[in-house]
mmCIF file of the C-alpha atoms, coordinates in Angstrom:
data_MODEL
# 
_entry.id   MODEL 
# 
loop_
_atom_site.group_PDB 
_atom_site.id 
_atom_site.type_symbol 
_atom_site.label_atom_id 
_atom_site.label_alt_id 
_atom_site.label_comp_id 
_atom_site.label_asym_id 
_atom_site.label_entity_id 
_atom_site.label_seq_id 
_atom_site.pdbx_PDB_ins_code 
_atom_site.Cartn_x 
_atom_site.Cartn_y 
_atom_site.Cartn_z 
_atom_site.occupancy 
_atom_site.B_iso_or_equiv 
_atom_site.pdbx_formal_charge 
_atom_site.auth_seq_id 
_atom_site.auth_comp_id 
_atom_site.auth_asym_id 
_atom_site.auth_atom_id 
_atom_site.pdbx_PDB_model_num 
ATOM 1  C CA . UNK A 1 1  ? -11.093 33.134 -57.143 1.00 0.00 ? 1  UNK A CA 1 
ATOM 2  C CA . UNK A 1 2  ? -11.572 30.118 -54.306 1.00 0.00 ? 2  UNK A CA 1 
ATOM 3  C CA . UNK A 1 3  ? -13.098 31.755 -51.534 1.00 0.00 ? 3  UNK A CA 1 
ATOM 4  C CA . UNK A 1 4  ? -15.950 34.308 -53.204 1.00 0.00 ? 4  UNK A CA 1 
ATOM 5  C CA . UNK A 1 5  ? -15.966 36.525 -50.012 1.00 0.00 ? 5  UNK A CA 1 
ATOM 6  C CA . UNK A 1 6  ? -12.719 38.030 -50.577 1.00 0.00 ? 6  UNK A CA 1 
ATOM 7  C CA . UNK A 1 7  ? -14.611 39.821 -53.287 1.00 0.00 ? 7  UNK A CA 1 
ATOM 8  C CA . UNK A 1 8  ? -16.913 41.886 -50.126 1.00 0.00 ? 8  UNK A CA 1 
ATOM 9  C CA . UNK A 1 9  ? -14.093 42.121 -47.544 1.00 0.00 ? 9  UNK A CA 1 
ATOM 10 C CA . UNK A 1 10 ? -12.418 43.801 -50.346 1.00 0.00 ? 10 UNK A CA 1 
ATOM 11 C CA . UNK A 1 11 ? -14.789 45.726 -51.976 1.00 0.00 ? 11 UNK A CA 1 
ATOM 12 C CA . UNK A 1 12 ? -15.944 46.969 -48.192 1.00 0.00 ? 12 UNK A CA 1 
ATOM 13 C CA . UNK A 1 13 ? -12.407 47.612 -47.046 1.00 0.00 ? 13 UNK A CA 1 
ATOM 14 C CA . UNK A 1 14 ? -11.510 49.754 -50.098 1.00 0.00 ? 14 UNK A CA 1 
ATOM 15 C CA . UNK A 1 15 ? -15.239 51.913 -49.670 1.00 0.00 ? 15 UNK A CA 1 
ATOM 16 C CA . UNK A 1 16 ? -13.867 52.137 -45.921 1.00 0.00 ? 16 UNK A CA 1 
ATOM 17 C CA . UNK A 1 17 ? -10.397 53.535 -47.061 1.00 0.00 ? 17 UNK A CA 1 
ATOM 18 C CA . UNK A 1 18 ? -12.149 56.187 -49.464 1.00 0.00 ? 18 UNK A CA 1 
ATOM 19 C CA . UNK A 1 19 ? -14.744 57.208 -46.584 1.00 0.00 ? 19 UNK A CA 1 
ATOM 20 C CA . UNK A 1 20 ? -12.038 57.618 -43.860 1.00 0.00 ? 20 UNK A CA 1 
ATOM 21 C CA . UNK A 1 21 ? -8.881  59.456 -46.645 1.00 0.00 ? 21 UNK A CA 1 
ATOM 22 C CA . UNK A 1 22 ? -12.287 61.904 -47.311 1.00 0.00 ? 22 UNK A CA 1 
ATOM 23 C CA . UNK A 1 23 ? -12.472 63.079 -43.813 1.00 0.00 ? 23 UNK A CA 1 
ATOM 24 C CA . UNK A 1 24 ? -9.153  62.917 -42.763 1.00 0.00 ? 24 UNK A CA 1 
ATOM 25 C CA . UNK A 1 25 ? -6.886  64.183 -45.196 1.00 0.00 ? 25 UNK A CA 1 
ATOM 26 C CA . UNK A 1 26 ? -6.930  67.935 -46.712 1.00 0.00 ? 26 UNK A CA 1 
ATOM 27 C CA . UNK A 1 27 ? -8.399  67.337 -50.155 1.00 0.00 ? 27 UNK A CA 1 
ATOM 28 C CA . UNK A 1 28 ? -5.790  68.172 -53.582 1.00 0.00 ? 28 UNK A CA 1 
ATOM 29 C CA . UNK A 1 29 ? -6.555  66.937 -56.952 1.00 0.00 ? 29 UNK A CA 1 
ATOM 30 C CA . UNK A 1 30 ? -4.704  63.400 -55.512 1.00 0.00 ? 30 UNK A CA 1 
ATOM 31 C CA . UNK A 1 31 ? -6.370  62.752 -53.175 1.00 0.00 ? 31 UNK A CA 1 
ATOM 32 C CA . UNK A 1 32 ? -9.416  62.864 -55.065 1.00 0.00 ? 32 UNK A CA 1 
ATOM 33 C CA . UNK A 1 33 ? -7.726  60.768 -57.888 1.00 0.00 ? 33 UNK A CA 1 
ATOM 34 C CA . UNK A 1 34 ? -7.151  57.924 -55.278 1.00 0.00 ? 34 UNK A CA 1 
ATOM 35 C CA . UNK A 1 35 ? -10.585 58.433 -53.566 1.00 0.00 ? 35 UNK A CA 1 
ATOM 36 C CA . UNK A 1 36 ? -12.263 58.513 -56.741 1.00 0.00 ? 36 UNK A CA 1 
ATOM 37 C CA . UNK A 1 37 ? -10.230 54.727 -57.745 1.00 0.00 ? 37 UNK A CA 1 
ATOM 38 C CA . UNK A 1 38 ? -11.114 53.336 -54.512 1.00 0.00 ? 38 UNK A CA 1 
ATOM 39 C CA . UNK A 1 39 ? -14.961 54.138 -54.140 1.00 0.00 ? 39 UNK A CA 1 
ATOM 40 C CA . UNK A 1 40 ? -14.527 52.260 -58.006 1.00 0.00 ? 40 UNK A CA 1 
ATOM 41 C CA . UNK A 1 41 ? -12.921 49.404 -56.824 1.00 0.00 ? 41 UNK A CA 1 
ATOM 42 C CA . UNK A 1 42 ? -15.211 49.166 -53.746 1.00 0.00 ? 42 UNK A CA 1 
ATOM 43 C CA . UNK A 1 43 ? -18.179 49.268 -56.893 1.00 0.00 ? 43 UNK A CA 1 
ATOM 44 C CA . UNK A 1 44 ? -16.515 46.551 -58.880 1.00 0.00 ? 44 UNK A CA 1 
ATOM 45 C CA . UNK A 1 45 ? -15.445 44.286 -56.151 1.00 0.00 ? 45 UNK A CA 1 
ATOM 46 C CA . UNK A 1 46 ? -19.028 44.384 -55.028 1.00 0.00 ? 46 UNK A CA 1 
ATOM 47 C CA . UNK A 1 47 ? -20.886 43.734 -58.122 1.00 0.00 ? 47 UNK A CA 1 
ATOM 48 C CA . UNK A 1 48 ? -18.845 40.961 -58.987 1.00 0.00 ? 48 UNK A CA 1 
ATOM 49 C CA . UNK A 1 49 ? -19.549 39.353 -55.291 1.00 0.00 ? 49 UNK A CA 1 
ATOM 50 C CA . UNK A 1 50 ? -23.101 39.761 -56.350 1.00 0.00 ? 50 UNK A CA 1 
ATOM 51 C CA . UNK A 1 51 ? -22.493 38.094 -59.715 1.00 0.00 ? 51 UNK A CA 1 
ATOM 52 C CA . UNK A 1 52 ? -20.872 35.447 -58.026 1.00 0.00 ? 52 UNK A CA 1 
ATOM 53 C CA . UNK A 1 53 ? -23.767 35.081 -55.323 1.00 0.00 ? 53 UNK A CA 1 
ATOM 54 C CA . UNK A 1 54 ? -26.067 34.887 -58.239 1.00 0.00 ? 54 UNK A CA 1 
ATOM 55 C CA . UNK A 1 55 ? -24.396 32.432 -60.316 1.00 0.00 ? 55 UNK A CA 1 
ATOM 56 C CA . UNK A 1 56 ? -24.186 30.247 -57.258 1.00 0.00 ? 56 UNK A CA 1 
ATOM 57 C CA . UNK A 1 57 ? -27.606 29.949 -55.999 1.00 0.00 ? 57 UNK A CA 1 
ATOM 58 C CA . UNK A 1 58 ? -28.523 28.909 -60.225 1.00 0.00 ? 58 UNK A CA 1 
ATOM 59 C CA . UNK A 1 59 ? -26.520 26.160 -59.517 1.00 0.00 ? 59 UNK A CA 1 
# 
């Protein structure tokens, strides 16, 4: 990826969308599907931000 910060604004968008489809929408075995895939991309899109960080400051 060229610009490394898509990687946060994405990871902290989808952790957004999970908080805010948690208190807003009547909870069914969906909605906790799709909750439960976006608080994991939010966790995947953040680690590999900080993997990226990290490899750039050995550099």
């Amino acid at each position: 990826m060229r610009n490394k910060n898509l990687l946060l604004v994405f990871g902290q968008l989808s952790l957004a969308f999970s908080i805010i489809l948690s208190q807003f929408v009547t909870e069914t075995n969906f909605v906790s599907c799709i909750i439960g895939f976006f608080i994991g991309l939010s966790i995947v899109f953040n680690l590999a931000f900080l993997i990226s960080l990290k490899k750039k400051k050995e550099n």
